[in-house]
N, C-alpha and C positions, 0 to 999 in steps of 0.2 A: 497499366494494370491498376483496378480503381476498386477496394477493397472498406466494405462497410465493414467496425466494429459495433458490439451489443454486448456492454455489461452489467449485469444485472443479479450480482452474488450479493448483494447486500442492500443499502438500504439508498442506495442512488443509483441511478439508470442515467447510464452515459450510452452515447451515441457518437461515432466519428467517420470520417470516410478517408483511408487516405490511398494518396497518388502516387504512384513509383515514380512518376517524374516530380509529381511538385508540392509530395511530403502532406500534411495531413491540411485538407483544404476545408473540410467542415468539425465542427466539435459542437456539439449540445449535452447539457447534464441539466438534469432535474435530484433534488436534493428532497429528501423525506423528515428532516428534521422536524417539522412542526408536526407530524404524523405520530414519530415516536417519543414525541418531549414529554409531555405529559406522564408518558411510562417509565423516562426513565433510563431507557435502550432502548432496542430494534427488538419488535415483535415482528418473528418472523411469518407469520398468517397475512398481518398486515401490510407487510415488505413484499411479499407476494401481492398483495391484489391490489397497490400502488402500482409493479412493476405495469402487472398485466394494462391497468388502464392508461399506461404513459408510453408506453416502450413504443407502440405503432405511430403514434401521432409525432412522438418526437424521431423515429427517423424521417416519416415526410417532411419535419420542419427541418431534418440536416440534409437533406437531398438538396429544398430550394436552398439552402443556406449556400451549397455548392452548386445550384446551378443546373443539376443533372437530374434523371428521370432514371427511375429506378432499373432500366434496360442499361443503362449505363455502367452500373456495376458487373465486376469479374468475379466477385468471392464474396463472402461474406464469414464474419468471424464472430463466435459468441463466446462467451464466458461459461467453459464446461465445468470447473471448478478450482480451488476449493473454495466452499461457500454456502449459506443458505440452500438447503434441496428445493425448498418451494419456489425460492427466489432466480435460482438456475435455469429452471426448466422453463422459465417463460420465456429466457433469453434464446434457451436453447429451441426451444420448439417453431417459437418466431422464428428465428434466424435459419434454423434449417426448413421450415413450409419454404420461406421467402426465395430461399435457396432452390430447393427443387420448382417453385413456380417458373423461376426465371431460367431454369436451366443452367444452374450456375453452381462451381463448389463450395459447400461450406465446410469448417473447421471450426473441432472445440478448441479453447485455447486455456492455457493456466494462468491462472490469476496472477501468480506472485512469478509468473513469468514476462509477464505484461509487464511486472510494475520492475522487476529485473534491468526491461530493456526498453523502460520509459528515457532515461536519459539520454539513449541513443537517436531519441527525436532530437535535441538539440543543435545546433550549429557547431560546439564543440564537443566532442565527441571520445571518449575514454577508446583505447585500442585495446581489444584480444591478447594477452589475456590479463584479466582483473580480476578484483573481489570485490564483493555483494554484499552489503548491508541492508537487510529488506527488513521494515520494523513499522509497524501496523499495530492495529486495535486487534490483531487475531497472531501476528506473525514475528519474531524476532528472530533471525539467523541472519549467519555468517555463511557465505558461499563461495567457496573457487570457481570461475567460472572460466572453466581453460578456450572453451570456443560455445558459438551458440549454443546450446542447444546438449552441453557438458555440462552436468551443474553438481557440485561435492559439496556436502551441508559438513561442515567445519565446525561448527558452530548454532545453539539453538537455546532459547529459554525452555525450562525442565517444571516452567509453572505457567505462569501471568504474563504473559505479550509486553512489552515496555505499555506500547499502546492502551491495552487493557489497564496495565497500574496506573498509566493517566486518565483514564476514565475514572475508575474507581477512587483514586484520592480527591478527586474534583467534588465525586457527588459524599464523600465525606468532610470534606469542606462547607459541602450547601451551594457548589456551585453549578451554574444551569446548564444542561446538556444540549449539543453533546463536550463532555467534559472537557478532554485533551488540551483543544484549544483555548476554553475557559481557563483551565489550570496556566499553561504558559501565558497566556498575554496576565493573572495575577501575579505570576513569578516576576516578570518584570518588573513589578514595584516595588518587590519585595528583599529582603536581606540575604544572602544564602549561609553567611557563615553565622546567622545570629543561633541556631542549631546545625550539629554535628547528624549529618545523617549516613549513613555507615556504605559503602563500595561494595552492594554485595557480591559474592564467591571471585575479588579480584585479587585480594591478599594473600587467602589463602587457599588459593586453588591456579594450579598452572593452565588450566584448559581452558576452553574457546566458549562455555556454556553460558548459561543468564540464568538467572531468577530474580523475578521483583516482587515475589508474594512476602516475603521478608521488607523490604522498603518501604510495601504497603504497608505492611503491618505497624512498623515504626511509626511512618508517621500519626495511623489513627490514634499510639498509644499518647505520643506526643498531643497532639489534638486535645484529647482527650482529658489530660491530665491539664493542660492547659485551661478550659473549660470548668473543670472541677474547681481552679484560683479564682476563675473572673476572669482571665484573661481572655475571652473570646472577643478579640479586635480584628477589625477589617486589616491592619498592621500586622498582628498577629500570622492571620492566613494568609498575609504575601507573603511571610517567610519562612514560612511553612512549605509552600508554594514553589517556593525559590529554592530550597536546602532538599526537597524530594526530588524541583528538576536536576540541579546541579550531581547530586548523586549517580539518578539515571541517567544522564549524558556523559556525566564522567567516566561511568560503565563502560556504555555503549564507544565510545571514543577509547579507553585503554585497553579493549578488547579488540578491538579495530585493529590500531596498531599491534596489537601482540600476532593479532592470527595474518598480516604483513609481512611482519619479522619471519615467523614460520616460514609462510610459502613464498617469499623471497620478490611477490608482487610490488608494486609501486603505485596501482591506482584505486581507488577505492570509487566506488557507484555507493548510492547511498539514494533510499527508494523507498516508499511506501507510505504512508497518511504522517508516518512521524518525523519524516524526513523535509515537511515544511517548518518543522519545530524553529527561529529563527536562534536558540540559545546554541540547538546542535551544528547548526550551517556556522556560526559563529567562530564555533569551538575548533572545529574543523577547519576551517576556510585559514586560521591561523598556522596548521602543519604547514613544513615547507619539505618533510623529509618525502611525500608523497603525494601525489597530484588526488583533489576532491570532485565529483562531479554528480550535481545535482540534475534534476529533473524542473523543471521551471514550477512555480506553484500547484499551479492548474493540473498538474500529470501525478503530483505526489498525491493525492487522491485518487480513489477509484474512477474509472472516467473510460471512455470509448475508443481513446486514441491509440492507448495504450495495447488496447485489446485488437484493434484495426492493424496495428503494427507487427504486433506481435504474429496477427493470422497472417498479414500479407506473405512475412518471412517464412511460414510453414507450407502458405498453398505455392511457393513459388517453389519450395523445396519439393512439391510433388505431393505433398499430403492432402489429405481428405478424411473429412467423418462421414461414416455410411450415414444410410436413412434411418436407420434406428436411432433414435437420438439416446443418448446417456448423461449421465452430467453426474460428478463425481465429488459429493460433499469435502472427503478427505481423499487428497491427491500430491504426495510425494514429486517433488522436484525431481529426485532422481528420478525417475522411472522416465522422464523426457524422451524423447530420441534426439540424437544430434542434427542438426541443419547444415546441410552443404548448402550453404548460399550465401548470395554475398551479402554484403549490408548494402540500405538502400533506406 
């Protein structure tokens, strides 16, 4: 069974195809950064009419990349949401034409269910059942995940995505988008404890929530106040850099363990654009009370594989999307159906 993914909720179009026997044999992504730098972010008009001019040429170039001839596929899987409307429906419309051309089934798949059960590509492989840290430029939760296709949000940011505070501290710094990554590789040179930056709702708050719109906040005022002395040193903004990562991973990681403790789980998956962070993998990679398992670089990104994998396990479950195509901007993990199937 030989299953094309197509994603396309945001501002990169991955492409993948994978093999029930021999696991994901092609992968291609095109990346939109030089498209939306300039702006700042992802203009979604524009993230649309990238998709549309990339998304065909780059599955023919993952077909040969695999060898095969597009009769060769069994399913195909796109990116129904959540995500970009414009940006969706290119995935979605492509990938279900392509679908009914071939005679073949297609399935929408969720985003942040893709990226859930990105590390399940791996060689080592987290068991049924664990918890979910999924944490993106759009996403921060905590999830129970008792079996596939089970999914209990535990836990959620009530403002700013961690991801989003890293964007947004980056380009209040001055640094080049997209931020995230900017921000961490400056944090590395930088001090963390030369500023006290505050744990938000970890002290005083017993539940599993997030917010970083308060972090943000600090640091601009810090910045800023900085700025107003003179001090605006390249020195400066690495510890800056350093004392906002340290904060939100220290978050992200004593949340972690607390919502463990709760449901009495031992492994933790850990998923999504923030999850290549290397200060988080660090942080983590040091527990010993609970096994970590990441997704390899390549997959903690939006990407195709993820998306291929994800559909292969639902069209094998028996599902299908009609020919109506839909694609659903805001799309609840809950509302999933469960998957009787095995892994693969």
């Amino acid at each position: 069974m030989r299953i094309l993914g197509i994603e396309t909720s945001c501002d990169e179009t991955g492409i993948a195809i994978y093999d029930r026997e021999r696991g994901i044999v092609a992968d291609t992504l095109y990346s939109q950064v030089s498209v939306h730098e300039r702006y700042g972010g992802v203009v979604p008009e524009l993230a649309s009419r990238d998709h549309i001019r990339k998304t065909l040429p780059l599955i023919e170039t993952t077909l040969n990349q695999a060898g095969l001839k597009a009769r060769d596929l069994d399913g195909i899987a796109y990116t129904a949401g959540p995500g970009l409307v414009g940006a969706l429906l290119v995935g979605a419309l492509l990938g279900r034409s392509l679908a009914y051309g071939l005679d073949i089934p297609a399935i929408g798949v969720h985003h942040m269910e893709g990226h859930l059960l990105a590390a399940l590509l791996e060689p080592l492989k987290p068991t049924l059942p664990f918890l979910a840290l999924l944490v993106s430029g759009g996403h921060t939760l905590l999830v129970e995940v008792a079996a596939l296709g089970v999914y209990r949000i535990i836990g959620q940011s009530i403002d700013d995505a961690v991801g989003e505070a890293f964007d947004k501290t980056a380009k209040l710094l001055g640094l080049p988008y997209p931020g995230g990554p900017a921000l961490a590789q400056l944090a590395e040179r930088g001090n963390p404890t030369r500023f006290h930056f505050p744990r938000p709702m970890l002290l005083d708050r017993a539940d599993l929530d997030f917010s970083f719109s308060g972090l943000k906040t600090h640091a601009m005022v810090t910045y800023k106040g900085l700025v107003a002395k003179g001090e605006d040193t390249e020195s400066t903004r690495a510890d800056i850099a350093a004392a906002f990562q340290a904060a939100a991973i220290d978050t992200l990681v004593a949340k972690s363990k607390r919502a463990l403790a709760q449901t009495g789980l031992k492994q933790l998956v850990v998923a999504g654009g923030v999850s290549a962070n290397q200060y988080l993998r660090r942080t983590l990679e040091k527990e010993t009370e609970f096994e970590t398992f990441f997704p390899r670089l390549k997959y903690c990104t939006d990407n195709g594989a993820m998306i291929a994998y994800a559909g292969y396990l639902r069209l094998q479950n028996g599902e299908h999307s009609e020919l109506t195509v839909g694609v659903k901007p805001r799309w609840p993990l809950s509302e999933l159906k469960s998957i009787q199937s095995n892994l693969g």
